[in-house]
Wavefront OBJ file of the C-alpha trace (Angstrom):
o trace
v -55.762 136.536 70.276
v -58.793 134.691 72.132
v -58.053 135.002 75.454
v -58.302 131.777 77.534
v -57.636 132.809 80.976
v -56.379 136.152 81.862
v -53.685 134.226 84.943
v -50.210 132.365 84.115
v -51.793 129.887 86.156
v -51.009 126.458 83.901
v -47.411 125.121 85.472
v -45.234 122.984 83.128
v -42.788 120.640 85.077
v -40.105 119.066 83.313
v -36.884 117.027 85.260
v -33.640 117.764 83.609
v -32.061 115.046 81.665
v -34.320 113.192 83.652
v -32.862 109.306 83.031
v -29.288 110.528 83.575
v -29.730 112.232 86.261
v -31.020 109.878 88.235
v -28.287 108.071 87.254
v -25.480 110.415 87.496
v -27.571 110.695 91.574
v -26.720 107.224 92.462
v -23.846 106.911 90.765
v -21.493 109.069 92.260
v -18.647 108.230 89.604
v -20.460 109.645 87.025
v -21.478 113.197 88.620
v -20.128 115.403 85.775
v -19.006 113.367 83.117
v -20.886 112.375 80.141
v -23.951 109.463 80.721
v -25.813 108.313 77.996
v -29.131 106.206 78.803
v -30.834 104.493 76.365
v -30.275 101.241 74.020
v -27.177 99.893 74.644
v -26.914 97.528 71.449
v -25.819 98.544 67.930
v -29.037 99.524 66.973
v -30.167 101.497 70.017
v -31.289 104.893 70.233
v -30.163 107.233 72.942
v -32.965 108.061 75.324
v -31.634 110.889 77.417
v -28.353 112.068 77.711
v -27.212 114.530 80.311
v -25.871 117.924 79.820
v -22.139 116.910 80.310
v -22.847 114.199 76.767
v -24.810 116.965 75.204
v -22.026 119.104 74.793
v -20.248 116.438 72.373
v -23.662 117.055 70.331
v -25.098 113.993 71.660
v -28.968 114.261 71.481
v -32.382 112.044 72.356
v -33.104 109.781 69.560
v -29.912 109.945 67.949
v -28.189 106.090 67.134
v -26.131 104.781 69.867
v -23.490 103.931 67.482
v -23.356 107.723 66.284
v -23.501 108.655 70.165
v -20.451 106.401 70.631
v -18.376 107.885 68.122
v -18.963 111.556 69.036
v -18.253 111.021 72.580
v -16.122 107.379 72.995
v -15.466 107.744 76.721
v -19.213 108.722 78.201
v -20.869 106.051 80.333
v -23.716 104.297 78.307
v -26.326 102.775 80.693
v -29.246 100.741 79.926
v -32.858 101.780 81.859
v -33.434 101.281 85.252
v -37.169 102.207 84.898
v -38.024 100.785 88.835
v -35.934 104.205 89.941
v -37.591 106.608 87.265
v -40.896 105.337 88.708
v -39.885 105.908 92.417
v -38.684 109.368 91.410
v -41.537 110.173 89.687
v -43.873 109.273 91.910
v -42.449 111.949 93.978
v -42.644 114.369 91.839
v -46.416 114.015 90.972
v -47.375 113.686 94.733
v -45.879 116.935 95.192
v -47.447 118.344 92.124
v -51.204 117.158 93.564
v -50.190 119.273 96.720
v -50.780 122.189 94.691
v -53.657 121.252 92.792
v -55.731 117.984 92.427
v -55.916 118.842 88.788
v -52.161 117.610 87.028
v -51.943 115.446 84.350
v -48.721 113.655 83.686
v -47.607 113.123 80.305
v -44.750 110.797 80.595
v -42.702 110.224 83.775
v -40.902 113.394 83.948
v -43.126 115.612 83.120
v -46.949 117.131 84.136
v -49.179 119.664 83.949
v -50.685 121.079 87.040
v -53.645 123.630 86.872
v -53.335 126.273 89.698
v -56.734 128.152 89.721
v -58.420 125.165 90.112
v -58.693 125.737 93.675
v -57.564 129.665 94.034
v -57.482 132.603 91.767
v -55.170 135.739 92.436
v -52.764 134.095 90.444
v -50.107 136.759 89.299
v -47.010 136.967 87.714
v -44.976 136.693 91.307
v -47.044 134.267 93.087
v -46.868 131.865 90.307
v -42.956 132.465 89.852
v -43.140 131.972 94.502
v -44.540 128.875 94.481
v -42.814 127.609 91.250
v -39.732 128.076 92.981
v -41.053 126.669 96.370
v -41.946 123.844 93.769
v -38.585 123.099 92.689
v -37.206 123.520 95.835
v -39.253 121.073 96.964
v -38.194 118.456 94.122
v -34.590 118.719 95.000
v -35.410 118.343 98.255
v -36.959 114.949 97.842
v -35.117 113.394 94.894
v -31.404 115.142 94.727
v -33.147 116.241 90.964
v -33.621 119.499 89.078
v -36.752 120.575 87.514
v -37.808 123.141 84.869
v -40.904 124.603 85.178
v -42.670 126.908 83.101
v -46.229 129.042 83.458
v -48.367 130.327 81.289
v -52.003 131.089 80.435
v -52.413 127.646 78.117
v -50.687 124.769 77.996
v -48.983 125.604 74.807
v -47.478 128.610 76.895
v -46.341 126.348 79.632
v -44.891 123.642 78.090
v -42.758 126.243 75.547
v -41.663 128.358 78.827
v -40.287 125.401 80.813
v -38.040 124.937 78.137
v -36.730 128.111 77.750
v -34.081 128.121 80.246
v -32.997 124.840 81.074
v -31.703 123.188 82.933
v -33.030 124.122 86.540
v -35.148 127.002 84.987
v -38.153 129.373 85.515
v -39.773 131.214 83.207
v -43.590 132.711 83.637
v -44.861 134.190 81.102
v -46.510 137.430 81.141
v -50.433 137.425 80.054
v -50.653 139.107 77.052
v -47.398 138.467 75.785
v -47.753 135.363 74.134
v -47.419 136.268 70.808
v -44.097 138.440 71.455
v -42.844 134.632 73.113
v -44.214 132.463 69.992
v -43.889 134.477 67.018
v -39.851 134.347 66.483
v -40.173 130.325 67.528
v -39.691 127.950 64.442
v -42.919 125.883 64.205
v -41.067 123.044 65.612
v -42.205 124.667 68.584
v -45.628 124.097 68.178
v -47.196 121.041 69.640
v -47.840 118.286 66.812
v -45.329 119.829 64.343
v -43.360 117.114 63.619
v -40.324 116.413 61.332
v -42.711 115.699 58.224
v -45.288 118.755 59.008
v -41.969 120.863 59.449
v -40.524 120.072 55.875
v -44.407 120.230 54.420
v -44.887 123.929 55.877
v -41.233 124.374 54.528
v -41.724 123.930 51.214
v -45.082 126.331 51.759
v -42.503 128.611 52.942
v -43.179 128.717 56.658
v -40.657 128.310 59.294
v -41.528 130.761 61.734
v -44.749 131.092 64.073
v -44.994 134.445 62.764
v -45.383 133.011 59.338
v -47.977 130.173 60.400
v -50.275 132.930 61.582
v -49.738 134.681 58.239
v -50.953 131.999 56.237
v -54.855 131.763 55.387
v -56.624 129.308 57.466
v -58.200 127.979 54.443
v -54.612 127.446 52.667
v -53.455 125.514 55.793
v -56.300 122.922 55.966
v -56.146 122.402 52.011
v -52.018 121.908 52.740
v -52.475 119.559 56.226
v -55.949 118.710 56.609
v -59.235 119.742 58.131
v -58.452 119.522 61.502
v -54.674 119.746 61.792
v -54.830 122.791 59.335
v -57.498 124.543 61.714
v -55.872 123.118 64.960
v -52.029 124.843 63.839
v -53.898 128.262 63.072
v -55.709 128.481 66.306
v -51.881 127.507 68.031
v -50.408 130.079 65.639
v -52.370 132.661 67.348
v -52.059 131.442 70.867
v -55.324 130.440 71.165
v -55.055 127.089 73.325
v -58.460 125.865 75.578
v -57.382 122.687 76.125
v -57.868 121.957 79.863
v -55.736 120.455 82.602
v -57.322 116.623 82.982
v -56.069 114.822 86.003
v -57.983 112.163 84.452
v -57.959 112.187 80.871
v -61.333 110.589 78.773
v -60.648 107.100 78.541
v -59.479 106.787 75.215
v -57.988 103.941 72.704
v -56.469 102.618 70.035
v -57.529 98.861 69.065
v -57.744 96.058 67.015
v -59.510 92.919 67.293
v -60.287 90.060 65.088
v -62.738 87.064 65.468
v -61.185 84.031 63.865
v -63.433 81.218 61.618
v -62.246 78.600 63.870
v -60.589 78.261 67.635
v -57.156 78.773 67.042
v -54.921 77.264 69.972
v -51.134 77.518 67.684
v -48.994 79.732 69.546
v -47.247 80.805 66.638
v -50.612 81.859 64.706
v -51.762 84.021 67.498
v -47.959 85.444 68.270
v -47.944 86.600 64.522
v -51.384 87.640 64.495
v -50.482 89.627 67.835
v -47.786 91.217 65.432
v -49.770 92.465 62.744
v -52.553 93.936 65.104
v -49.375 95.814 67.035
v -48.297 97.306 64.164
v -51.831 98.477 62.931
v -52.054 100.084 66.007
v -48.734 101.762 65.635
v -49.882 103.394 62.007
v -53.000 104.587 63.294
v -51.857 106.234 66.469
v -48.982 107.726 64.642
v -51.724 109.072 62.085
v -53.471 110.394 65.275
v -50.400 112.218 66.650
v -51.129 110.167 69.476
v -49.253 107.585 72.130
v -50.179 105.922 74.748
v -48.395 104.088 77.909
v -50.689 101.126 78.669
v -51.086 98.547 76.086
v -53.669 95.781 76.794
v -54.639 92.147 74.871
v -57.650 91.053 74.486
v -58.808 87.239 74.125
v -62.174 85.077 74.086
v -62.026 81.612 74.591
v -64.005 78.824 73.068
v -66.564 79.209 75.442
v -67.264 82.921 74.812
v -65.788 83.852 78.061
v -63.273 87.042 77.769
v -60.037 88.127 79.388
v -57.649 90.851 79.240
v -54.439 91.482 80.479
v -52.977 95.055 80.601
v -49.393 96.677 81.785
v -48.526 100.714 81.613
v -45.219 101.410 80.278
v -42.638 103.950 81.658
v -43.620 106.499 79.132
v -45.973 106.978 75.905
v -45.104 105.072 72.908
v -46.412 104.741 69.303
v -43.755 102.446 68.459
v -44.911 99.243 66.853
v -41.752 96.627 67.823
v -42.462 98.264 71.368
v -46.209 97.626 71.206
v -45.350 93.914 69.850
v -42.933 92.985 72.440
v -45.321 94.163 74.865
v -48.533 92.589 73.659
v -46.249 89.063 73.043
v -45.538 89.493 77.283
v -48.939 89.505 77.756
v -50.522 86.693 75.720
v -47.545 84.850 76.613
v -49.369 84.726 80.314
v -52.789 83.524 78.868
v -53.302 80.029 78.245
v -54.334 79.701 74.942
v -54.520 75.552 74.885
v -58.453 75.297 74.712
v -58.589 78.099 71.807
v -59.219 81.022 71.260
v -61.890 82.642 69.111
v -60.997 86.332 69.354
v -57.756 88.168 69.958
v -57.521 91.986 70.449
v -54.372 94.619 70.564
v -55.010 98.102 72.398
v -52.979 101.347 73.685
v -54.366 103.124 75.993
v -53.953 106.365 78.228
v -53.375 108.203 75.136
v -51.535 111.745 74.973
v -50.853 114.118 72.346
v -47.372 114.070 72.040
v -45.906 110.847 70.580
v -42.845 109.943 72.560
v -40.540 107.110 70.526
v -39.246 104.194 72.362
v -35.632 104.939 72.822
v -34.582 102.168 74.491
v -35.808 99.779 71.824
v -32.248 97.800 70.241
v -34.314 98.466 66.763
v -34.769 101.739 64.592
v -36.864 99.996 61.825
v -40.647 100.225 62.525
v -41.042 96.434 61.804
v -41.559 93.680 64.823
v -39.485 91.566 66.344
v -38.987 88.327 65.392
v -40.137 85.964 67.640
v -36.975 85.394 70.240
v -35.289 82.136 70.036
v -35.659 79.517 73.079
v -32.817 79.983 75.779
v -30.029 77.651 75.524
v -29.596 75.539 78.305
v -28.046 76.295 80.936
v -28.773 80.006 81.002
v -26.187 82.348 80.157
v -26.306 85.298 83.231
v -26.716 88.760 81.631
v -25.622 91.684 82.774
v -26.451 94.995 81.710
v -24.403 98.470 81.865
v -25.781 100.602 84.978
v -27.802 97.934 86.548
v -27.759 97.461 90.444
v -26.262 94.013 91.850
v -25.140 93.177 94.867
v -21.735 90.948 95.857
v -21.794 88.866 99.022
v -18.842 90.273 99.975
v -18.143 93.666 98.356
v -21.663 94.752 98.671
v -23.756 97.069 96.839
v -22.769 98.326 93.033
v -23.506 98.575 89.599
v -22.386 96.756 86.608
v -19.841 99.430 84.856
v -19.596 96.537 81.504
v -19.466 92.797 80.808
v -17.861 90.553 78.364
v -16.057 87.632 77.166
v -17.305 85.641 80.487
v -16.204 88.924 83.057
v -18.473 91.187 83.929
v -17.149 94.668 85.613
v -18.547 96.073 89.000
v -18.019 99.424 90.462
v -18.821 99.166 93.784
v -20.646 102.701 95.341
v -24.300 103.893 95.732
v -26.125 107.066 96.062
v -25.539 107.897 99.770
v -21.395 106.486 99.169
v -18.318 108.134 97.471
v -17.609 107.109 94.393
v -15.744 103.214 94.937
v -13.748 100.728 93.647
v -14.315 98.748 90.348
v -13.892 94.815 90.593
v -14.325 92.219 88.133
v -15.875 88.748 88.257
v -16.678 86.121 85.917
v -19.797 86.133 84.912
v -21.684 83.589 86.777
v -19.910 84.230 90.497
v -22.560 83.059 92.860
v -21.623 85.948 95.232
v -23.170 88.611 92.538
v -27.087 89.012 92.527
v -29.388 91.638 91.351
v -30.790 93.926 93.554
v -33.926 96.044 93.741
v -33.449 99.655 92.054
v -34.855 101.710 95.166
v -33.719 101.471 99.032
v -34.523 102.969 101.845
v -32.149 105.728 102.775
v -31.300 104.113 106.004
v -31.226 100.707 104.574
v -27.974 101.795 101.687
v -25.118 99.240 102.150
v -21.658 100.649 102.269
v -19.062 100.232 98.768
v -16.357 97.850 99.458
l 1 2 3 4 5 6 7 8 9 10 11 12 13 14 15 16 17 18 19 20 21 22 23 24 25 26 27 28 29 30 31 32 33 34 35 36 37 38 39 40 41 42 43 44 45 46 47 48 49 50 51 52 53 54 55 56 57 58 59 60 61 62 63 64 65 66 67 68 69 70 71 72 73 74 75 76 77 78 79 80 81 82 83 84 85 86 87 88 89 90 91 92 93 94 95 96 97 98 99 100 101 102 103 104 105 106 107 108 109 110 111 112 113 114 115 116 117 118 119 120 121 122 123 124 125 126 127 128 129 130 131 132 133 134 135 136 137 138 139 140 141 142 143 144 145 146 147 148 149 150 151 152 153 154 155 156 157 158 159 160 161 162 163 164 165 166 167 168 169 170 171 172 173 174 175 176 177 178 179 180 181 182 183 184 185 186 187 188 189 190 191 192 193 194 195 196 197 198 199 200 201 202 203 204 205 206 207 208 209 210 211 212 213 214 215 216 217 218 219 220 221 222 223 224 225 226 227 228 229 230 231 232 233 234 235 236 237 238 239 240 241 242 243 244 245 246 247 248 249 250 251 252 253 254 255 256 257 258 259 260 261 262 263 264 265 266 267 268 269 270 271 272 273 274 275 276 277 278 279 280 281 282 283 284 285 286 287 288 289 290 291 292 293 294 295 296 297 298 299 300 301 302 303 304 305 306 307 308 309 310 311 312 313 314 315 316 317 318 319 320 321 322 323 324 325 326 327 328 329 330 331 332 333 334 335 336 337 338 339 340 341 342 343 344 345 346 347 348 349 350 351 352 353 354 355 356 357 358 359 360 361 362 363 364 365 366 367 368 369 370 371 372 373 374 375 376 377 378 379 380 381 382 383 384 385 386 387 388 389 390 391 392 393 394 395 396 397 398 399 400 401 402 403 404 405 406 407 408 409 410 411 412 413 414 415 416 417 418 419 420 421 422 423 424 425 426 427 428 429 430 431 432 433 434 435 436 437 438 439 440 441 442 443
């Protein structure tokens, strides 16, 4: 095996069930029982579930619906992506006072690279400040963390799963192999479903029988440089650094039109169609990326962009629609527009699906009818409101005009549940994150 640093010095941080625990934090109901956070609709895809829902068999990216039936009584929440941001924000800043090189790869997880700074890095001064680590985490944010060392990032990232949740594993130099070998290849980063079933059929399920394989066999069966890249990983050969910022990479398309367009509904479906190419060829990539940006130039040759970052990586093409739709939707298009351009950026090598999207076909949305008038008030499962008289909750479920409050926070016991029709002018949203000192009692 190449060796590429002789110190477990490359941490792998991962929160535990990271959207229900938050949830299960500041909803003190729900501490030990099954929570399910993801799409709520018929067609939604769990997101995370927490330990207590996956011991029905409930799993990430598994259909609500099927979620449902396996476990009828858990508490199904939609996001509340304002608190996973607060929370992880946390966590990074307390990553970066260990090393100014980390480099997140979704909101609950990072990298951090220890020797950066220091060397000395043994097997018990990792594992010491690992634990001071997730100390620390708790500390701040009532979470758990795994965390896993290594001397790659491969190593890392497999360790911090090893013992879940709340874990710690640092692996020995030199004993890579001995860690990867008996690991299907699942295990190895870009093996997905379809490279799984391909290396399958070649009759390779283990690490151990990756390695085996010729390198030439495995680029004539996957490709130049997936073929070469599962080899090296085979062997535990991974060089890939730690980059706090990564090289500004993209995916984009962008298409200059014969004549100023100004139809709304020519540039929304050409906004479709450049989403969705964009989707196929990060997917083709391996790739996803959290900030999607739209491009436009006006009659006049002068160019804009508007850009938002997403809670986590997606390659998901209704996700990259909806998004890009947001966006152009805040450009005024009325004098024309010559050119009109669809782009993902911060880009990261594992693909993360969209599991809140209401959708599991890859196709777009259709374009979403105009409200009725007057509004109809929404309320969604786990979201924070506030009554003028009760005082701070969260909606438990709403329906047939009523919607259902249970009214506790974080720093409360669990509280009462009230119900409400649904447009009571005492019941408002409220912001995801408080202060500490500025929590309002349950009624």
């Amino acid at each position: 095996m190449a060796a590429v640093r002789s110190e477990p010095s490359v941490l792998h941080l991962d929160l535990d069930a990271f959207f229900a625990a938050v949830e299960q934090r500041d909803k003190p109901s729900l501490r030990g029982k099954p929570v399910v956070v993801g799409g709520i609709g018929p067609r939604g895809v769990v997101a995370t579930a927490s330990y207590e829902a996956r011991a029905f068999g409930i799993g990430s990216a598994m259909p609500a619906t099927q979620a449902r039936a396996l476990c009828p009584n858990a508490a199904f929440l939609g996001g509340r992506f304002e608190a996973y941001r607060a929370v992880s924000e946390i966590v990074m800043g307390l990553l970066r006072e260990l090393s100014p090189a980390v480099e997140p790869l979704s909101l609950d997880e990072a990298f951090a690279d220890l020797a950066v700074t220091d060397s000395g890095w043994d097997v018990e001064r990792v594992r010491t400040v690992a634990a001071d680590l997730k100390a620390a985490v708790h500390d701040a944010t009532g979470l758990t963390a795994s965390v896993g060392a290594g001397t790659s990032k491969l190593i890392a990232k497999i360790a911090s799963d090893l013992d879940k949740p709340d874990g710690l594993v640092v692996v020995e130099p030199g004993t890579e192999l001995d860690l990867l070998h008996p690991m299907p290849v699942r295990k190895l980063w870009t093996v997905g479903p379809a490279t799984a079933e391909r290396l399958r059929r070649a009759g390779v399920h283990t690490v151990a029988d990756l390695a085996a394989v010729d390198e030439t066999e495995l680029v004539g069966l996957l490709g130049q440089a997936h073929g070469k890249l599962l080899a090296r990983l085979s062997r535990g050969e991974d060089d890939r650094p730690v980059s706090p910022h990564r090289e500004s990479k993209s995916v984009s398309v962008e298409d200059t039109f014969e004549r100023d367009v100004v139809e709304r509904a020519l540039l929304t479906e050409n906004c479709d169609r450049m989403a969705a190419t964009v989707s196929r060829r990060l997917r083709a990539a391996s790739l996803s990326g959290r900030t999607v940006t739209v491009k436009i130039r006006r009659h006049d040759f002068q160019s804009h962009t508007r850009s938002t970052t997403l809670p986590g990586p997606t390659d998901d093409a209704r996700t990259i629609a909806a998004t890009a739709r947001r966006l152009l939707a805040e450009i005024d298009t009325s004098d024309g527009i010559r050119l009109l351009g669809v782009g993902v950026s911060g880009l990261v090598d594992w693909a993360q699906e969209d599991l809140f999207a209401e959708d599991a076909d890859d196709e777009v949305p259709e374009p979403a009818p105009e409200p009725a008038e007057p509004a109809v008030r929404r309320w969604t499962p786990g979201q924070d409101v506030r009554h003028a008289v009760h005082g701070d909750g969260w909606v438990q479920g709403s329906g047939v005009g009523r919607v259902t409050v249970r009214f506790e926070t974080r720093w409360t016991p669990p509280g009462r549940i009230r119900t409400f029709a649904i447009d009571d002018p005492d019941l408002t949203e409220r912001p995801a994150v408080v202060p500490e000192s500025g929590a309002a009692g349950a009624g």
